[in-house]
C-alpha positions as CSV (number, residue, x, y, z in Angstrom):
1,X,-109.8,13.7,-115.1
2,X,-108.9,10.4,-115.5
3,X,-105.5,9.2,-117.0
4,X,-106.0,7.8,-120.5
5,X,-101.8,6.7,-120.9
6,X,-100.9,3.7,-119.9
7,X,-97.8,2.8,-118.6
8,X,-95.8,2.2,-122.1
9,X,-96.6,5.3,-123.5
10,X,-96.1,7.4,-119.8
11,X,-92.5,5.1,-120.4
12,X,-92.1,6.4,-123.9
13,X,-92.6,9.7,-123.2
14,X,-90.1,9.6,-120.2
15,X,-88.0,7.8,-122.9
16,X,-88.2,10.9,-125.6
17,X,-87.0,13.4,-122.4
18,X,-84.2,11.3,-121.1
19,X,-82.9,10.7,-125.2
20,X,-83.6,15.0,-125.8
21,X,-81.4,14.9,-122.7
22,X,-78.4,12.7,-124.0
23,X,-78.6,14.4,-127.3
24,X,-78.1,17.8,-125.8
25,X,-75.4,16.3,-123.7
26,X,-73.5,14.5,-127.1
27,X,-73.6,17.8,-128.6
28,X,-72.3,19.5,-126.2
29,X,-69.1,17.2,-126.5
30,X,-69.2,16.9,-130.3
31,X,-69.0,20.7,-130.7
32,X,-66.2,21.1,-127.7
33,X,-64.4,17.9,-129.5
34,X,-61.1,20.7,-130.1
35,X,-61.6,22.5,-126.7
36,X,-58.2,22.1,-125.1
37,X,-59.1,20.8,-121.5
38,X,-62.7,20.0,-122.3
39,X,-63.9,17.2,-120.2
40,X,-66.6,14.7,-121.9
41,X,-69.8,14.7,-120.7
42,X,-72.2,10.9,-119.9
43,X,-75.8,10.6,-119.6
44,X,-77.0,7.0,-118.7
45,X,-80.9,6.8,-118.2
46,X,-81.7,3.0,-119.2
47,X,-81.4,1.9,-115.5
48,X,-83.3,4.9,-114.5
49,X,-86.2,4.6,-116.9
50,X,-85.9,0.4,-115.9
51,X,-86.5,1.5,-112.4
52,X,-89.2,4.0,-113.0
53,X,-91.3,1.4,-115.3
54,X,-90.6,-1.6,-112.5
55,X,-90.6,-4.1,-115.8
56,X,-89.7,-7.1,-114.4
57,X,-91.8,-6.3,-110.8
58,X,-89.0,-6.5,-108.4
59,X,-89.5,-2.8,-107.0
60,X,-93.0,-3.5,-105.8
61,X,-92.6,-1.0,-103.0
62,X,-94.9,2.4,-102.0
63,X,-94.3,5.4,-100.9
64,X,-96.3,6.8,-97.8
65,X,-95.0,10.5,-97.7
66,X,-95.2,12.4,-100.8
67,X,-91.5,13.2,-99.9
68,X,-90.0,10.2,-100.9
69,X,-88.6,9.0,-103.7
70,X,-91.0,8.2,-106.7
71,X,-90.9,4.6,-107.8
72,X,-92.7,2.5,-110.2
73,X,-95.3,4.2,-112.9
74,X,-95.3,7.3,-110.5
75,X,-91.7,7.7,-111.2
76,X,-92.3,8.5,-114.8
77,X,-90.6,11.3,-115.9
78,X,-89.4,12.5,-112.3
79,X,-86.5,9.8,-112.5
80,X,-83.4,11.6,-111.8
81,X,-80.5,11.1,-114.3
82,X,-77.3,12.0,-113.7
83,X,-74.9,14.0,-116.3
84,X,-71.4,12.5,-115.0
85,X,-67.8,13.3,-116.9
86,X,-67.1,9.7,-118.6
87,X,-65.1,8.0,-116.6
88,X,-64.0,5.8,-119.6
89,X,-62.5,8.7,-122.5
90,X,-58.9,8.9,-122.8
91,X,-56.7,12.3,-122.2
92,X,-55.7,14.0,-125.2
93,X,-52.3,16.3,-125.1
94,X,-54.3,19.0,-124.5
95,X,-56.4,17.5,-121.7
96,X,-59.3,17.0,-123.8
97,X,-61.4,13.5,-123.4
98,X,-63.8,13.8,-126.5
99,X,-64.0,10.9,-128.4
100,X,-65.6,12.2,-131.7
101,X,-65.8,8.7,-132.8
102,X,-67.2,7.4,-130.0
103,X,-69.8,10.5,-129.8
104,X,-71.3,10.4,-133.1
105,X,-71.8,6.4,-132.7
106,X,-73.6,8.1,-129.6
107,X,-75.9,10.6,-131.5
108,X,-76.7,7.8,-134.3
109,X,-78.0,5.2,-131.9
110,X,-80.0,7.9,-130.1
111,X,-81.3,9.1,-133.0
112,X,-82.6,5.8,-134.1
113,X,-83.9,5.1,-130.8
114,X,-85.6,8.6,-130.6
115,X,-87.1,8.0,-133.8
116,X,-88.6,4.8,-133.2
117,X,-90.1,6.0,-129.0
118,X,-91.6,8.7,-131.4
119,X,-93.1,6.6,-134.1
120,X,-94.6,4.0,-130.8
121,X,-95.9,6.9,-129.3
122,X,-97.8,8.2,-132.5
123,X,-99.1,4.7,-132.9
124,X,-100.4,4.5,-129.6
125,X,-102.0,7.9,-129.6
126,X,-103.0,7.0,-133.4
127,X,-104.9,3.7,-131.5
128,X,-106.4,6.0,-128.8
129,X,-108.1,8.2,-131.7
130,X,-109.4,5.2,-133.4
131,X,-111.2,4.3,-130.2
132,X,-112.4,7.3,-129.6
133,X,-114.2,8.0,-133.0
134,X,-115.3,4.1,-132.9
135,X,-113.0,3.1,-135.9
136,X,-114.6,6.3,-138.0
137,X,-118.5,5.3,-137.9
Protein backbone atom coordinates (compact mmCIF):
# COMPACT_ATOMS: atom_id res chain seq x y z
CA UNK A 1 0.00 0.00 0.00
CA UNK A 2 1.43 3.07 -0.70
CA UNK A 3 2.17 5.82 1.90
CA UNK A 4 -0.30 8.64 1.63
CA UNK A 5 1.75 10.98 4.75
CA UNK A 6 4.05 13.00 3.88
CA UNK A 7 6.89 13.85 5.82
CA UNK A 8 5.11 16.87 7.99
CA UNK A 9 2.40 15.07 9.06
CA UNK A 10 4.73 11.50 9.71
CA UNK A 11 6.80 14.64 11.76
CA UNK A 12 3.61 15.71 13.50
CA UNK A 13 2.66 12.57 14.50
CA UNK A 14 6.14 11.77 15.95
CA UNK A 15 5.65 15.19 17.44
CA UNK A 16 2.17 14.24 19.35
CA UNK A 17 4.20 10.91 20.83
CA UNK A 18 7.31 12.65 22.02
CA UNK A 19 4.82 15.80 23.72
CA UNK A 20 2.34 12.49 25.23
CA UNK A 21 5.76 11.55 26.42
CA UNK A 22 6.96 14.88 28.17
CA UNK A 23 3.52 15.31 29.60
CA UNK A 24 3.61 11.92 31.28
CA UNK A 25 7.09 12.72 32.44
CA UNK A 26 5.93 16.63 33.91
CA UNK A 27 3.26 14.84 35.70
CA UNK A 28 5.11 12.52 37.12
CA UNK A 29 7.22 15.41 38.81
CA UNK A 30 4.23 17.78 39.46
CA UNK A 31 2.39 15.09 41.49
CA UNK A 32 5.92 13.96 43.43
CA UNK A 33 6.51 17.93 43.82
CA UNK A 34 6.40 17.13 48.09
CA UNK A 35 8.16 13.71 47.78
CA UNK A 36 11.04 14.05 50.12
CA UNK A 37 14.15 12.82 47.95
CA UNK A 38 12.22 12.90 44.66
CA UNK A 39 14.55 13.52 41.88
CA UNK A 40 12.95 15.61 38.74
CA UNK A 41 12.57 14.01 35.69
CA UNK A 42 13.67 15.86 31.74
CA UNK A 43 12.46 14.86 28.47
CA UNK A 44 14.18 16.80 25.53
CA UNK A 45 12.94 15.52 22.00
CA UNK A 46 13.34 18.77 19.74
CA UNK A 47 16.88 17.67 18.63
CA UNK A 48 15.62 14.27 18.16
CA UNK A 49 12.53 14.97 16.11
CA UNK A 50 15.22 17.77 14.19
CA UNK A 51 17.27 14.77 13.36
CA UNK A 52 14.60 12.42 12.47
CA UNK A 53 12.91 15.04 9.88
CA UNK A 54 16.63 16.06 8.47
CA UNK A 55 15.02 19.80 7.96
CA UNK A 56 17.75 21.63 7.00
CA UNK A 57 19.40 18.47 4.83
CA UNK A 58 22.63 18.11 6.63
CA UNK A 59 22.03 14.32 7.65
CA UNK A 60 21.78 13.19 4.01
CA UNK A 61 23.19 9.74 4.93
CA UNK A 62 21.59 5.94 4.36
CA UNK A 63 21.54 3.16 6.09
CA UNK A 64 22.65 -0.24 4.36
CA UNK A 65 21.77 -2.86 7.17
CA UNK A 66 18.40 -2.66 8.60
CA UNK A 67 20.36 -2.68 11.98
CA UNK A 68 21.51 0.68 12.00
CA UNK A 69 20.38 3.53 13.26
CA UNK A 70 17.19 5.16 11.47
CA UNK A 71 17.80 8.54 10.09
CA UNK A 72 15.98 11.00 8.11
CA UNK A 73 11.92 10.40 7.27
CA UNK A 74 12.66 6.65 8.18
CA UNK A 75 13.45 7.79 11.70
CA UNK A 76 10.01 9.04 12.36
CA UNK A 77 8.68 7.94 15.33
CA UNK A 78 11.65 5.35 16.11
CA UNK A 79 13.83 8.38 17.34
CA UNK A 80 15.05 7.47 20.67
CA UNK A 81 14.54 10.13 23.51
CA UNK A 82 16.01 9.99 26.49
CA UNK A 83 14.16 10.64 30.08
CA UNK A 84 17.29 12.07 32.03
CA UNK A 85 17.03 13.62 35.91
CA UNK A 86 17.40 17.53 35.19
CA UNK A 87 20.62 18.39 35.65
CA UNK A 88 19.55 22.07 36.15
CA UNK A 89 16.74 21.76 39.48
CA UNK A 90 17.99 22.86 42.71
CA UNK A 91 18.03 20.55 46.01
CA UNK A 92 15.37 21.17 48.40
CA UNK A 93 16.01 20.36 52.33
CA UNK A 94 14.54 17.29 51.84
CA UNK A 95 16.50 16.33 48.72
CA UNK A 96 13.71 17.02 46.42
CA UNK A 97 14.55 18.94 42.90
CA UNK A 98 10.89 19.69 41.69
CA UNK A 99 10.41 22.90 40.56
CA UNK A 100 6.60 23.24 40.51
CA UNK A 101 7.04 26.54 38.99
CA UNK A 102 9.15 25.59 36.56
CA UNK A 103 6.94 22.29 35.79
CA UNK A 104 3.73 23.74 35.19
CA UNK A 105 5.40 26.56 32.76
CA UNK A 106 6.43 22.97 31.27
CA UNK A 107 2.87 21.35 31.00
CA UNK A 108 1.39 24.88 29.59
CA UNK A 109 3.85 25.23 26.69
CA UNK A 110 3.29 21.51 25.95
CA UNK A 111 -0.05 21.75 25.98
CA UNK A 112 -0.21 24.55 23.56
CA UNK A 113 2.17 22.91 21.39
CA UNK A 114 0.18 19.63 21.60
CA UNK A 115 -2.78 21.41 20.69
CA UNK A 116 -1.64 23.13 17.81
CA UNK A 117 0.54 19.46 16.14
CA UNK A 118 -3.10 18.16 16.65
CA UNK A 119 -5.07 20.87 15.03
CA UNK A 120 -2.03 20.67 11.80
CA UNK A 121 -2.60 17.19 11.69
CA UNK A 122 -6.47 17.38 11.42
CA UNK A 123 -5.96 19.96 8.75
CA UNK A 124 -3.84 17.91 6.87
CA UNK A 125 -5.90 14.82 7.04
CA UNK A 126 -8.95 17.29 6.64
CA UNK A 127 -7.02 18.27 3.02
CA UNK A 128 -6.41 14.50 2.30
CA UNK A 129 -10.34 13.92 2.46
CA UNK A 130 -11.05 16.85 0.34
CA UNK A 131 -8.89 15.19 -2.36
CA UNK A 132 -10.13 12.17 -2.03
CA UNK A 133 -13.95 12.93 -2.46
CA UNK A 134 -12.80 15.66 -5.29
CA UNK A 135 -13.77 18.73 -3.17
CA UNK A 136 -17.47 16.99 -2.52
CA UNK A 137 -18.64 16.54 -6.36
Amino acid sequence: MADILDTTAKALGASLNYRLLRHNITSSNIANAETPGYKAKVVEFEDALARAVDLDGRNSLSTSDPEHFAIGTAALGKERVRVDVNPDADVNNDKNTVDLDKEIVTMTENSIAYKAALQLINKKLAMLKYGITEGGK
